[in-house]
N, CA, C and O atoms as a GROMACS GRO file, in nm:
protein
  268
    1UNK      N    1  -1.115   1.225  -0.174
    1UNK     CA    2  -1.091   1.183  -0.312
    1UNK      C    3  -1.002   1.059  -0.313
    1UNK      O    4  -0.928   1.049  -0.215
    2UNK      N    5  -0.993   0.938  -0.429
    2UNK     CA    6  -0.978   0.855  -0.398
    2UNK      C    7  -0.886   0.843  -0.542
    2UNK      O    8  -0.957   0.850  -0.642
    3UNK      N    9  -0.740   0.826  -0.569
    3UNK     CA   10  -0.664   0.799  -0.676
    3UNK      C   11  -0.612   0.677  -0.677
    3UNK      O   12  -0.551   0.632  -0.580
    4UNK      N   13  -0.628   0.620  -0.775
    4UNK     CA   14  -0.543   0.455  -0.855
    4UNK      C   15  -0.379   0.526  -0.851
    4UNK      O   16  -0.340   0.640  -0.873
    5UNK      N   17  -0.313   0.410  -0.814
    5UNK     CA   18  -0.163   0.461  -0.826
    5UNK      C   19  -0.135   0.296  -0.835
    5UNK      O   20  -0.205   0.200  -0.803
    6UNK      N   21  -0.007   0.306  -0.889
    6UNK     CA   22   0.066   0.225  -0.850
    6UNK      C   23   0.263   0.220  -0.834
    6UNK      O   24   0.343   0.284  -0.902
    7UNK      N   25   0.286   0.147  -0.749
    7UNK     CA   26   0.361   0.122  -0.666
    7UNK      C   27   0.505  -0.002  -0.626
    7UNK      O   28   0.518  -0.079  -0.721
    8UNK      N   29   0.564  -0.021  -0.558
    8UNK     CA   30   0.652  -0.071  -0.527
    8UNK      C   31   0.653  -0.141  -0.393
    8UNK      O   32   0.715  -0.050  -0.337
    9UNK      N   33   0.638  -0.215  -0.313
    9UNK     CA   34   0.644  -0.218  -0.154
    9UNK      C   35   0.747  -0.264  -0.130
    9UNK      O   36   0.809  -0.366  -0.162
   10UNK      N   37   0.776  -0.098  -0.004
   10UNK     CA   38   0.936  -0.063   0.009
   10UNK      C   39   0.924  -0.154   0.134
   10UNK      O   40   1.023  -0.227   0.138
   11UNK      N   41   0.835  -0.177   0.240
   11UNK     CA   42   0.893  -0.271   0.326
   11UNK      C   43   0.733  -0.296   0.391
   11UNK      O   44   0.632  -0.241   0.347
   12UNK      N   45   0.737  -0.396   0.510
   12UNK     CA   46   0.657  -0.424   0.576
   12UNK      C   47   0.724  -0.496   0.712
   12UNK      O   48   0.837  -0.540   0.731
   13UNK      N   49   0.616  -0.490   0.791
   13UNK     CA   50   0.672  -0.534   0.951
   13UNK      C   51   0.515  -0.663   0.944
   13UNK      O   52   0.397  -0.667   0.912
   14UNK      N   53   0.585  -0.718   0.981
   14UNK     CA   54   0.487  -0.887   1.014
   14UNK      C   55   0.418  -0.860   1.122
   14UNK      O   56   0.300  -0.892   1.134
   15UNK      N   57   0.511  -0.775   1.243
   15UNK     CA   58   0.452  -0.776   1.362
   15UNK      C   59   0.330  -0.657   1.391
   15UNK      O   60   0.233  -0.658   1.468
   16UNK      N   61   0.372  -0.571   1.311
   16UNK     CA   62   0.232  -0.520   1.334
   16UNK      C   63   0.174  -0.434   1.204
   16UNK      O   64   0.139  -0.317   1.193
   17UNK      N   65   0.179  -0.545   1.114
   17UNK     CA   66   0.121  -0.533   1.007
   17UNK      C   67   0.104  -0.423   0.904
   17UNK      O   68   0.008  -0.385   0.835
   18UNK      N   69   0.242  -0.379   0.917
   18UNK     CA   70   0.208  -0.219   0.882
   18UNK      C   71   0.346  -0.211   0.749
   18UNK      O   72   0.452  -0.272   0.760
   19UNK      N   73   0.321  -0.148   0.667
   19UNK     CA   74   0.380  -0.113   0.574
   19UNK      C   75   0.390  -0.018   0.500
   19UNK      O   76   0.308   0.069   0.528
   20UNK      N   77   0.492   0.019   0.370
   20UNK     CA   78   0.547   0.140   0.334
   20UNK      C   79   0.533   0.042   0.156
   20UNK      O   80   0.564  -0.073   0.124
   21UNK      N   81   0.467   0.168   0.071
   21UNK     CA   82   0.499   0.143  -0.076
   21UNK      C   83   0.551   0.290  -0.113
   21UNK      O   84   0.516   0.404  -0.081
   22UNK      N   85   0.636   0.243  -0.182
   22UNK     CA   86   0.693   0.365  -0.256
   22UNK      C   87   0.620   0.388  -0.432
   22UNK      O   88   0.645   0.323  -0.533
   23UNK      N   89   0.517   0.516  -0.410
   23UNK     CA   90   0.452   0.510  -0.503
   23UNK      C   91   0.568   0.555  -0.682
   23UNK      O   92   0.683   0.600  -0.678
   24UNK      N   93   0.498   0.526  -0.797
   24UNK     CA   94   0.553   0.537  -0.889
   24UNK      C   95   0.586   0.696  -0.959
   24UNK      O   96   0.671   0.728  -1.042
   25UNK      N   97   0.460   0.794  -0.874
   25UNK     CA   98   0.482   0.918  -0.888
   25UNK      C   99   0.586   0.983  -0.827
   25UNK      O  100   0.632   1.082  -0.883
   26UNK      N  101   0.644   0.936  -0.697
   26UNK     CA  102   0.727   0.926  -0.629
   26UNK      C  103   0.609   0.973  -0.455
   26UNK      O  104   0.491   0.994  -0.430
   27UNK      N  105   0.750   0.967  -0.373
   27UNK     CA  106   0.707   0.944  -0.226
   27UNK      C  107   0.654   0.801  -0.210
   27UNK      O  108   0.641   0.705  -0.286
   28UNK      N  109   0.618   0.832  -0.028
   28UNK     CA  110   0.601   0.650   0.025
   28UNK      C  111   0.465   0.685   0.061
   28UNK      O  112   0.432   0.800   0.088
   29UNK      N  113   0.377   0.572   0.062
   29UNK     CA  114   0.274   0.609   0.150
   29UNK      C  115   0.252   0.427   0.238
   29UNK      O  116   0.289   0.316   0.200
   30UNK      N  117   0.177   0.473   0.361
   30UNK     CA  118   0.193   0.372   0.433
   30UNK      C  119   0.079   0.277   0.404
   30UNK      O  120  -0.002   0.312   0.318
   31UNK      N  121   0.063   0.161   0.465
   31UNK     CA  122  -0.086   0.073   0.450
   31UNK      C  123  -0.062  -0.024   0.537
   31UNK      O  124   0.046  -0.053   0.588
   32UNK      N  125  -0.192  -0.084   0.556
   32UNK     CA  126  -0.215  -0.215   0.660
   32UNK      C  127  -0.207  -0.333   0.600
   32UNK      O  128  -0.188  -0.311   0.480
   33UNK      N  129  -0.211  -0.432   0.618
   33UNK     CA  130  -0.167  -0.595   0.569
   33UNK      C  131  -0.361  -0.605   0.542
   33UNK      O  132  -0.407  -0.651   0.437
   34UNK      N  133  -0.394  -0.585   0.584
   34UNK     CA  134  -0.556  -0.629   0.575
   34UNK      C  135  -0.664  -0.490   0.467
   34UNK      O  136  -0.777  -0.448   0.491
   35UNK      N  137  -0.564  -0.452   0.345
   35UNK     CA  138  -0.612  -0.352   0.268
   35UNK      C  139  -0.534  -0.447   0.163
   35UNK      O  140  -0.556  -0.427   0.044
   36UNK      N  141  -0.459  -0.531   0.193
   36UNK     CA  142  -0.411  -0.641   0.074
   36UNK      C  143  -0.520  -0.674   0.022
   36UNK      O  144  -0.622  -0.668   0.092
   37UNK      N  145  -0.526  -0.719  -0.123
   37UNK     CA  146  -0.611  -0.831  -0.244
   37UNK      C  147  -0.617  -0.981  -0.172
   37UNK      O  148  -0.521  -1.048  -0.208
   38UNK      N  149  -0.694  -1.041  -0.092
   38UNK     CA  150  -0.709  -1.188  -0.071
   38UNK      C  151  -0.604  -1.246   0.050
   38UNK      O  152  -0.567  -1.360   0.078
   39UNK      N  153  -0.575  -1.107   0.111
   39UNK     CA  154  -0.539  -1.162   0.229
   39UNK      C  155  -0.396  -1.203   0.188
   39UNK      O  156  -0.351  -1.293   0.258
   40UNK      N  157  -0.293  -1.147   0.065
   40UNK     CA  158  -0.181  -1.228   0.065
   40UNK      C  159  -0.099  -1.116   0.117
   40UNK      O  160  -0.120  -0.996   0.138
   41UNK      N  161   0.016  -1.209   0.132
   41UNK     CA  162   0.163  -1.144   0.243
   41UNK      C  163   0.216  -1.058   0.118
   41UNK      O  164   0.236  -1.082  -0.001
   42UNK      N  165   0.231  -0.929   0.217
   42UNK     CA  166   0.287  -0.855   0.085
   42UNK      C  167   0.461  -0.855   0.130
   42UNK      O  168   0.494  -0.882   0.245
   43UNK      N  169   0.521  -0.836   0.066
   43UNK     CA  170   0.671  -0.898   0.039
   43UNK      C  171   0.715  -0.761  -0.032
   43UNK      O  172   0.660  -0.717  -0.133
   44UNK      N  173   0.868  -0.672   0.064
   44UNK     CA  174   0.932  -0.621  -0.046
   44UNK      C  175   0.972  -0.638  -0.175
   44UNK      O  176   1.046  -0.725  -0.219
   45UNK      N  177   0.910  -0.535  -0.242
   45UNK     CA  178   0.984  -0.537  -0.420
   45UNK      C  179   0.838  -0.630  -0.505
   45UNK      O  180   0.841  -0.669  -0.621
   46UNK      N  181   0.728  -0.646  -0.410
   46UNK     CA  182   0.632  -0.654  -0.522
   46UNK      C  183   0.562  -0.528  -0.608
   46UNK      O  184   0.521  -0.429  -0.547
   47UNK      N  185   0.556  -0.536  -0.691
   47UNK     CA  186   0.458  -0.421  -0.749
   47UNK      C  187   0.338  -0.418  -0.718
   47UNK      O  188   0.322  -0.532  -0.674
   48UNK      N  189   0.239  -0.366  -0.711
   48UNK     CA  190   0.109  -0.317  -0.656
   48UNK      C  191   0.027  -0.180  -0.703
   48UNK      O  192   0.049  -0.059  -0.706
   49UNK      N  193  -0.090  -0.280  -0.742
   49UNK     CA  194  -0.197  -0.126  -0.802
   49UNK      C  195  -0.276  -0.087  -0.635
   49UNK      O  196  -0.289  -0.169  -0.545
   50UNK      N  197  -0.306   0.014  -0.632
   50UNK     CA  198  -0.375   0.105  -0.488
   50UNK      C  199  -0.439   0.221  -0.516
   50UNK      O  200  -0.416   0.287  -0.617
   51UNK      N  201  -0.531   0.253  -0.419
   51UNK     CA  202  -0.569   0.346  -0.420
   51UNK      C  203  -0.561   0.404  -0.274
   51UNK      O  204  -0.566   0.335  -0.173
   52UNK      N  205  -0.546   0.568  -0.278
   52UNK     CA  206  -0.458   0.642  -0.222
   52UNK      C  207  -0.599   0.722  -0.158
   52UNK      O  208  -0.668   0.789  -0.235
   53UNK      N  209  -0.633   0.712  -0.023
   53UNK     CA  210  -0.756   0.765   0.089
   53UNK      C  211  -0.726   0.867   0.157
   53UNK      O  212  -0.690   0.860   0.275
   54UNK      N  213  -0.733   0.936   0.115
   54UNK     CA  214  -0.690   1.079   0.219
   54UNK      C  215  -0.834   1.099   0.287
   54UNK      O  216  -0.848   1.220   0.308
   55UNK      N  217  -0.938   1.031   0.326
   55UNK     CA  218  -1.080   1.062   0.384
   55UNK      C  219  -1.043   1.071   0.526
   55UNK      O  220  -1.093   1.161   0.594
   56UNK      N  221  -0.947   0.974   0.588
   56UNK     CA  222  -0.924   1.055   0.748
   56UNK      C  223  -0.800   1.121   0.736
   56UNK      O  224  -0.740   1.163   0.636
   57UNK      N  225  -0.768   1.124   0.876
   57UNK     CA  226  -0.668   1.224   0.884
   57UNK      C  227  -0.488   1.200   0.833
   57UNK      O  228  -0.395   1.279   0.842
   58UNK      N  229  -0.490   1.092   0.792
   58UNK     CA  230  -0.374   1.040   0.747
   58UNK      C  231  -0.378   0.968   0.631
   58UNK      O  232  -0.431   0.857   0.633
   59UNK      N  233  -0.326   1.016   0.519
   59UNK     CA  234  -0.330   0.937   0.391
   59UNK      C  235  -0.283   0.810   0.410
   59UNK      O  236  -0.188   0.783   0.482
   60UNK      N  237  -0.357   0.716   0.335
   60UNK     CA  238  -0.294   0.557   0.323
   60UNK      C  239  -0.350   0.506   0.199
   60UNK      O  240  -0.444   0.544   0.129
   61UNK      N  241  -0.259   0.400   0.189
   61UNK     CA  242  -0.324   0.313   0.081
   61UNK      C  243  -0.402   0.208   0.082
   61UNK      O  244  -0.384   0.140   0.183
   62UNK      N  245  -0.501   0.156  -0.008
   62UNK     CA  246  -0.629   0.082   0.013
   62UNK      C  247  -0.636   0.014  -0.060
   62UNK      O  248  -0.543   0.034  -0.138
   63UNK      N  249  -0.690  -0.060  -0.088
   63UNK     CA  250  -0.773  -0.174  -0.205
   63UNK      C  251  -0.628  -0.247  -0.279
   63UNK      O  252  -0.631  -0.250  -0.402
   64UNK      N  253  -0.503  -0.305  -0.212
   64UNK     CA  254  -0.399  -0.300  -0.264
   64UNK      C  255  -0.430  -0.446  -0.362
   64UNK      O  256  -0.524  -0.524  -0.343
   65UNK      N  257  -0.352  -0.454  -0.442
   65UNK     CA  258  -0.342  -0.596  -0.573
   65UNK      C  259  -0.209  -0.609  -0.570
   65UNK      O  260  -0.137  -0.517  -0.533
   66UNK      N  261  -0.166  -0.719  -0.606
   66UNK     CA  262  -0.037  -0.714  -0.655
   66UNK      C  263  -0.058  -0.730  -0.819
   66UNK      O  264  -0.148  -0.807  -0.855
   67UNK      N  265   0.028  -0.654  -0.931
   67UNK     CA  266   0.023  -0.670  -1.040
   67UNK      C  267   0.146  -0.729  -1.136
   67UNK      O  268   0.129  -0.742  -1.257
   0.00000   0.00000   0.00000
């Protein structure tokens, strides 16, 4: 199942592309730099709409925007 959330991004690592949003329902969930909107650098303290993939074995976030 696949939920719209949106979010906060609590941090990211450059080096291996990996990051943490702190959703608005609360908790963090993690995501990749390449589930970004157009390929842009996501930057602590942007806001962000996502959707939330629990289809493998580890929830993440997907289809990210900044809003």
């Amino acid at each position: 199942m696949m939920t719209s959330q949106t979010g906060i991004i609590r941090s990211f690592n450059p080096h291996n592309n990996i990051g943490l949003i702190t959703c608005d329902l609360g908790g963090d969930i993690q995501f990749h730099a390449t589930q970004v909107s157009k390929q842009q650098k996501p930057v602590s303290g942007n806001m962000v709409e996502f959707v939330m993939d629990d289809s493998s074995s580890k929830l993440q976030a997907v289809k990210i925007r900044f809003i």
